[in-house]
C-alpha positions as CSV (number, residue, x, y, z in Angstrom):
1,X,68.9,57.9,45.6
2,X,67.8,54.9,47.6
3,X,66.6,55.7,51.0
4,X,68.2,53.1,54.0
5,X,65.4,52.9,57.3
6,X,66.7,52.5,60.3
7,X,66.5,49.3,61.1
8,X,68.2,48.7,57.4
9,X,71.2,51.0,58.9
10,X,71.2,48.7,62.3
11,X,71.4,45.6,60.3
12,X,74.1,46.7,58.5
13,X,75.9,47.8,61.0
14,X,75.9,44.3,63.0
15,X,76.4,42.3,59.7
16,X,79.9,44.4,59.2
17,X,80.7,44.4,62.9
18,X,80.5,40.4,63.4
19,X,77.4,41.1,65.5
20,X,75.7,39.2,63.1
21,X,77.4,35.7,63.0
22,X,80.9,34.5,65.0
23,X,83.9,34.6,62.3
24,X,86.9,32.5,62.5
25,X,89.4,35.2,61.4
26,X,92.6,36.0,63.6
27,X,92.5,38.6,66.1
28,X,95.0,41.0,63.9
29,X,92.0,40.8,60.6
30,X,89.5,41.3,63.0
31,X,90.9,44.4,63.8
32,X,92.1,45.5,60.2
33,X,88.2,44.6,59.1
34,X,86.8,46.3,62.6
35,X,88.9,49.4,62.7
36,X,91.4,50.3,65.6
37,X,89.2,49.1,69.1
38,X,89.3,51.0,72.0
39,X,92.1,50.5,74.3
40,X,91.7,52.9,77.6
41,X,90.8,50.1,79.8
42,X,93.3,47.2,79.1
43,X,90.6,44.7,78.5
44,X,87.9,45.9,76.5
45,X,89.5,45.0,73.4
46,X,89.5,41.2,74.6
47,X,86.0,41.1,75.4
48,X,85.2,43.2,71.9
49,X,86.7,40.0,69.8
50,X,85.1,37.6,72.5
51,X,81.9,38.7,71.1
52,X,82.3,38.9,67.5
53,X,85.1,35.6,67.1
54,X,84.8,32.1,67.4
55,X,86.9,30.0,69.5
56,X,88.7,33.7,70.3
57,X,91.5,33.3,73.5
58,X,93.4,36.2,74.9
59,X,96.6,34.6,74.1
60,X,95.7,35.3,70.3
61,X,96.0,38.6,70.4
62,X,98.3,38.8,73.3
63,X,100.9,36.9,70.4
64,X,99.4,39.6,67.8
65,X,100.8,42.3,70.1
66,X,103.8,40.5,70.6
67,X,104.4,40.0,67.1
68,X,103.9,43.6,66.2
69,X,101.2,42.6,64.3
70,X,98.7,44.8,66.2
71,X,100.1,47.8,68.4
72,X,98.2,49.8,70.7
73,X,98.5,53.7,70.1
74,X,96.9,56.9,70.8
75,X,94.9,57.6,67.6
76,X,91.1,58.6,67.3
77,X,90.1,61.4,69.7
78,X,93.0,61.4,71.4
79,X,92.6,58.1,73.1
80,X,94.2,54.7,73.1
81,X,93.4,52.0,70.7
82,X,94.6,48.5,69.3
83,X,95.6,49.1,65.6
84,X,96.6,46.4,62.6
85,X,100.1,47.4,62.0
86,X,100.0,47.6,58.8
87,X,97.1,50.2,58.4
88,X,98.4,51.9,61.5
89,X,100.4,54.5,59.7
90,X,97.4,55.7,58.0
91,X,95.3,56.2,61.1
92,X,98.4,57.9,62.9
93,X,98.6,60.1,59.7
94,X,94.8,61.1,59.6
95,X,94.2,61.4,63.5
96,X,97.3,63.8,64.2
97,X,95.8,66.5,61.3
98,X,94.1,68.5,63.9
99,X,96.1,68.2,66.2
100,X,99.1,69.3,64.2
101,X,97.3,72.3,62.9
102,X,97.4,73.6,67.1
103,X,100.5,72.0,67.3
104,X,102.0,74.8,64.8
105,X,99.8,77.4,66.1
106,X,100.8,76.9,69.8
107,X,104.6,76.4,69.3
108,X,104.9,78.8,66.1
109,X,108.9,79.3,67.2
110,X,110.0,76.3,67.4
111,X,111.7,74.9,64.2
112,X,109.1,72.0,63.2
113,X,111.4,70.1,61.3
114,X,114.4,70.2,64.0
115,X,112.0,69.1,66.8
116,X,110.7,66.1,64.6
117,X,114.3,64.9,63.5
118,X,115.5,65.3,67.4
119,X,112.8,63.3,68.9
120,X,112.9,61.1,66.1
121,X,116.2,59.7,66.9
122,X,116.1,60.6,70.7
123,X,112.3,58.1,70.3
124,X,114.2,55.2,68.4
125,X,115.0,53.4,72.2
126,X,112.3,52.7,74.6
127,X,110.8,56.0,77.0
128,X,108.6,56.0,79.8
129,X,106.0,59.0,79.7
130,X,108.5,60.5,82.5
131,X,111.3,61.0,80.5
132,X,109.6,62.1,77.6
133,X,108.2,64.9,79.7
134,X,112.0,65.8,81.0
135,X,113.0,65.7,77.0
136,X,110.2,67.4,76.0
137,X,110.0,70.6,78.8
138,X,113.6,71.6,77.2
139,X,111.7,73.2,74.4
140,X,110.6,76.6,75.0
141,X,106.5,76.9,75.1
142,X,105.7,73.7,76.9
143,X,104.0,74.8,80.4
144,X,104.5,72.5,83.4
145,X,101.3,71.0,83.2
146,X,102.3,66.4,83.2
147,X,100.3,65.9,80.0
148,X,101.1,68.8,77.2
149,X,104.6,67.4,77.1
150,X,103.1,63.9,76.3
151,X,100.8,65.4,73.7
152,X,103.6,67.3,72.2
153,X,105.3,63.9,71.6
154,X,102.8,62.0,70.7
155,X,101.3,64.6,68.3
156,X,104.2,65.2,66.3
157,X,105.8,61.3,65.9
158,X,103.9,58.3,65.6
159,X,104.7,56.8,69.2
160,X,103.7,53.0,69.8
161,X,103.6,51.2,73.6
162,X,105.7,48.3,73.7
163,X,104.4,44.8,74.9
164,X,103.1,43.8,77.5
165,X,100.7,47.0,77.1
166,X,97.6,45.9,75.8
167,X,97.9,42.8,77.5
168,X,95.1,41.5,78.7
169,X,96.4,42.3,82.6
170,X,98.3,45.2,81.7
171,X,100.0,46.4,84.9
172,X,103.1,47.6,84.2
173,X,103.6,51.6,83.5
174,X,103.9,51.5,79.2
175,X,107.6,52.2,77.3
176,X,106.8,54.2,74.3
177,X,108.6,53.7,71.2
178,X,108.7,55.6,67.4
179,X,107.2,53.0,64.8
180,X,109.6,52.8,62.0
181,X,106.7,52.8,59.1
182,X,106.4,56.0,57.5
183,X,103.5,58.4,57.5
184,X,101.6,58.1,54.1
185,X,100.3,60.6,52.3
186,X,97.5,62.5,54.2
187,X,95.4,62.2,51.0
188,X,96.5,58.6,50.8
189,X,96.0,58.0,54.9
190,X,92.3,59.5,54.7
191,X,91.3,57.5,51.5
192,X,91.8,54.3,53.3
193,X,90.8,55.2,56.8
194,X,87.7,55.9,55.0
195,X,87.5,52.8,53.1
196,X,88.1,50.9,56.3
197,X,85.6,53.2,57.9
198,X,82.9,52.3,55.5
199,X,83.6,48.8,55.8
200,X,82.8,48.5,59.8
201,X,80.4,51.1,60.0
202,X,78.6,51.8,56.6
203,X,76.7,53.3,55.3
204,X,77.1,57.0,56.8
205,X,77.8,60.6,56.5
206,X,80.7,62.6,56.2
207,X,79.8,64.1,59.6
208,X,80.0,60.7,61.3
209,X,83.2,59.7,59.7
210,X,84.4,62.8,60.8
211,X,82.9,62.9,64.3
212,X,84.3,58.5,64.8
213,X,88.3,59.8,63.8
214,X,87.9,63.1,65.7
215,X,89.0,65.1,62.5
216,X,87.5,68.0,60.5
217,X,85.3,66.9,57.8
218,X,87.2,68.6,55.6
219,X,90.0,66.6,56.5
220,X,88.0,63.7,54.2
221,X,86.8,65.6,51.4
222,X,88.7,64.8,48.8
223,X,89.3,61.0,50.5
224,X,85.8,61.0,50.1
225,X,86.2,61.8,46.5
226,X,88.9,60.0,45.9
227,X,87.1,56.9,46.9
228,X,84.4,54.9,44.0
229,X,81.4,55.8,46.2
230,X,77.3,55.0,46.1
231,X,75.3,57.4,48.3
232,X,71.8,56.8,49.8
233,X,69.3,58.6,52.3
234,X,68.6,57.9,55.9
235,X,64.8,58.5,56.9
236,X,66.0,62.2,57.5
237,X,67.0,63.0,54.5
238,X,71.1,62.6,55.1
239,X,73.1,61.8,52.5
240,X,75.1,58.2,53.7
241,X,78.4,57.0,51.8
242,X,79.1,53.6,51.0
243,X,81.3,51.2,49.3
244,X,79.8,49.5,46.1
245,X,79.0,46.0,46.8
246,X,79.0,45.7,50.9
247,X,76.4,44.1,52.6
248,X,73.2,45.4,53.2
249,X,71.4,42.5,54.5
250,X,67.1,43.1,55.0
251,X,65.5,44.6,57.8
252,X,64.0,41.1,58.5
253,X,67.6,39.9,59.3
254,X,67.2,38.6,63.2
255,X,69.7,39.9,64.9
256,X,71.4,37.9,68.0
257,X,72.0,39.4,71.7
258,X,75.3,40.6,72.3
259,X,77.9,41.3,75.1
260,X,79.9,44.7,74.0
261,X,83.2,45.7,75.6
262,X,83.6,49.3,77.1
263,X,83.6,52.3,74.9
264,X,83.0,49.5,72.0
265,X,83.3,51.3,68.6
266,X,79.8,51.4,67.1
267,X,78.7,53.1,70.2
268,X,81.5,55.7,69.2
269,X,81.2,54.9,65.1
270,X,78.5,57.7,64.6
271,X,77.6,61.3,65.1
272,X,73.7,60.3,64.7
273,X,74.0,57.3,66.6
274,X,70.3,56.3,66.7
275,X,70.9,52.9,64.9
276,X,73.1,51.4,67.9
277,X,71.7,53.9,70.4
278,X,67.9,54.4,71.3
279,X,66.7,57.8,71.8
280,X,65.2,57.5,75.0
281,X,68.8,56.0,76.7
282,X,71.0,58.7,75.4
283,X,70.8,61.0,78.5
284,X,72.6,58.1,80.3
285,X,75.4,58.9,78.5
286,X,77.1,55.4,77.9
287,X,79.3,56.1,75.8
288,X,81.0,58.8,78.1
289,X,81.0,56.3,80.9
290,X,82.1,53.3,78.9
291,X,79.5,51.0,80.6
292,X,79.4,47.7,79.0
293,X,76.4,46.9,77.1
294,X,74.0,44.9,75.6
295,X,72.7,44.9,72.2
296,X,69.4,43.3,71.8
297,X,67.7,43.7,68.4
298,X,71.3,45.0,67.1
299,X,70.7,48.4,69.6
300,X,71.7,48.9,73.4
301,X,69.0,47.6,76.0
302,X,70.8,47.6,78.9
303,X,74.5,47.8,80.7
304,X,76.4,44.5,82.4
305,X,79.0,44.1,84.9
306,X,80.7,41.2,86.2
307,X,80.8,40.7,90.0
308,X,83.6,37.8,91.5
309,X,83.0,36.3,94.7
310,X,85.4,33.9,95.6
311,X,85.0,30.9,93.1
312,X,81.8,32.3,91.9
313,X,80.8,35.3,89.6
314,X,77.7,37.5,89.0
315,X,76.5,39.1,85.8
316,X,74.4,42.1,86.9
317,X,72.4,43.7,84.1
318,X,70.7,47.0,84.2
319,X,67.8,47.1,81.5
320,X,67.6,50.6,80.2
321,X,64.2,49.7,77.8
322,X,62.2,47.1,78.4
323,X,63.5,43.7,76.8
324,X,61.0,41.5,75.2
325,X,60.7,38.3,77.3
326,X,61.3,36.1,74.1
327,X,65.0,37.4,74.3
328,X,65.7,37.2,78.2
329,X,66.9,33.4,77.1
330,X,69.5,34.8,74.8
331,X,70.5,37.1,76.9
332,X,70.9,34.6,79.8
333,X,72.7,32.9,77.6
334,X,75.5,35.4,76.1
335,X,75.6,36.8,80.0
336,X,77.1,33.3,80.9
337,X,79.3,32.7,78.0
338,X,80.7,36.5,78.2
339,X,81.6,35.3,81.9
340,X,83.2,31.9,81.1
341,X,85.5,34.5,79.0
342,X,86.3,36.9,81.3
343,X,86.3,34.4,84.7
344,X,87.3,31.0,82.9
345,X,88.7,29.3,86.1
346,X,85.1,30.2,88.0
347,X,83.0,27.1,88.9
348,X,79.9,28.9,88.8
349,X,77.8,31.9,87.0
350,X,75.0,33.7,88.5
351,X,72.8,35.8,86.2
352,X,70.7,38.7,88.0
353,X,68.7,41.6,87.1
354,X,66.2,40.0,84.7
């Protein structure tokens, strides 16, 4: 069995994630080809295509969303992401697994199948989070605490927000609505949430497939089975899945500086995250934060943030290893063209800390 290095695994990683060269592809394939990205903070997936697209504008996916070609949902680990529509159904199917298992053992009186079919139809017009709570405390079991009404909901139907949530200035409080597609197959849902998986992030264990969709990894055994599969080794001795025929570019590949969004997905992708995320950084804990960072050499250096002052904006960087000084162009560089994204109407940028 062939054994990947690390550095192999990081170039791999930024070849499959468009951290390797800009595409062209529309903001809905991005996504398909990227898995669902993050969507807590309203804007991170914007700046996640700004980095990997070319010629990328907010209005693109802003008329993705519109369209229904992307919807924003509450899928892996219980948070909010952008999905393709299409391959939502299958992420909806494999992320509520766990949760449904609780789901039964916390409200073991209530009639499953009544519950589901009364939502369903009550969820087919728009609902604010509030009345969804009011609908919801009816059933015996719920406590009074704001959120285990929402989770109740949102666990046991596929809920979608309408637009304008995930908008790039998302302001208004989100409508909730069921999306008509029907839940798969959870054997058929976890076959191609793995496939799609493998295709962003490969190659890598069961554990961190398991660990990015915040299932049980026996949720994906026979997915993983189901699926024509080569294996190889990390340095450790882990075994790593793959698709046949993906790249696996050389550990020569030179890999460019890049601006990542908040809570961007190969910072979350892994359980051993050591080929985005050096060892001696991890007590900082960026990925609970959701500090914005910057790859150089395909792993995190250091964190950005983008300061406005009147017509004018700053990019402060925080180096968290030292960064060669043959790179501090290119990071100059990607610093000022992640800020003509996010503050286009500026008239000047300001780069500071290094």
């Amino acid at each position: 069995m062939p054994t990947l290095t690390r550095r192999e695994l990081t170039v791999a990683l930024a070849a499959r994630q468009l951290l390797l060269e800009r595409s062209r592809i529309g903001a809905a394939a991005a996504i398909r080809r990227l898995t669902p990205l993050q969507g807590q903070e309203p804007r991170a997936p914007y700046v996640a295509l700004a980095a990997r697209l070319d010629g990328f504008a907010r209005e693109h996916l802003q008329a993705a969303i519109q369209a229904g070609a992307v919807v924003k949902s509450t899928l892996m680990r219980v948070t909010l992401h952008l999905a393709d529509a299409d391959d939502y159904p299958s992420y909806a199917q494999l992320a509520r697994q766990a949760r449904m298992r609780a789901w039964r053992k916390r409200y073991a009186h209530l009639d499953e199948q009544r519950v589901a079919a009364e939502l369903r139809e009550w969820l087919r017009e728009p609902r604010t989070n509030e009345e969804i709570r009011e609908r919801v405390w009816r059933y015996d079991g719920v406590s009074e605490n704001a959120w285990e009404p929402i989770v109740f909901a949102r666990t046991l139907l596929p809920l979608v927000q309408l637009p304008p949530a995930g908008f790039w200035d998302e302001r208004r409080r989100p409508a909730f609505v069921l999306d008509p597609r029907p839940l798969p197959d959870p054997l058929v849902a976890g076959a191609l949430v793995v496939e799609r998986y493998l295709g962003a992030f490969g190659p890598a264990s069961a554990g961190d497939i398991a660990a990015w969709a915040g299932v049980a990894q026996h949720d994906l055994t026979q997915a993983l089975a189901r699926l024509p599969l080569v294996e190889y080794r990390d340095e450790s001795g882990a075994r790593l899945f793959d698709l046949p025929g993906l790249p696996l570019p050389p550990a020569s590949t030179r890999l460019p500086v890049r601006f990542l969004a908040r809570w961007d997905q190969p910072l979350l992708a892994y359980r051993d995250r050591e080929r985005i995320l050096p060892a001696e950084i991890r007590a900082l804990n960026l990925t609970l934060s959701g500090d914005q960072t910057v790859t150089v050499d395909g792993r995190v250096a250091a964190s950005w943030a983008i300061e406005r002052q009147r017509n004018r904006v700053a990019v402060k960087i925080e180096p968290h290893v030292p960064i060669r000084r043959s790179a501090l162009g290119a990071v100059r560089a990607e610093a000022r063209r992640t800020a003509r994204f996010v503050e286009p109407d500026a008239r000047g940028v300001e780069v500071a800390g290094i």
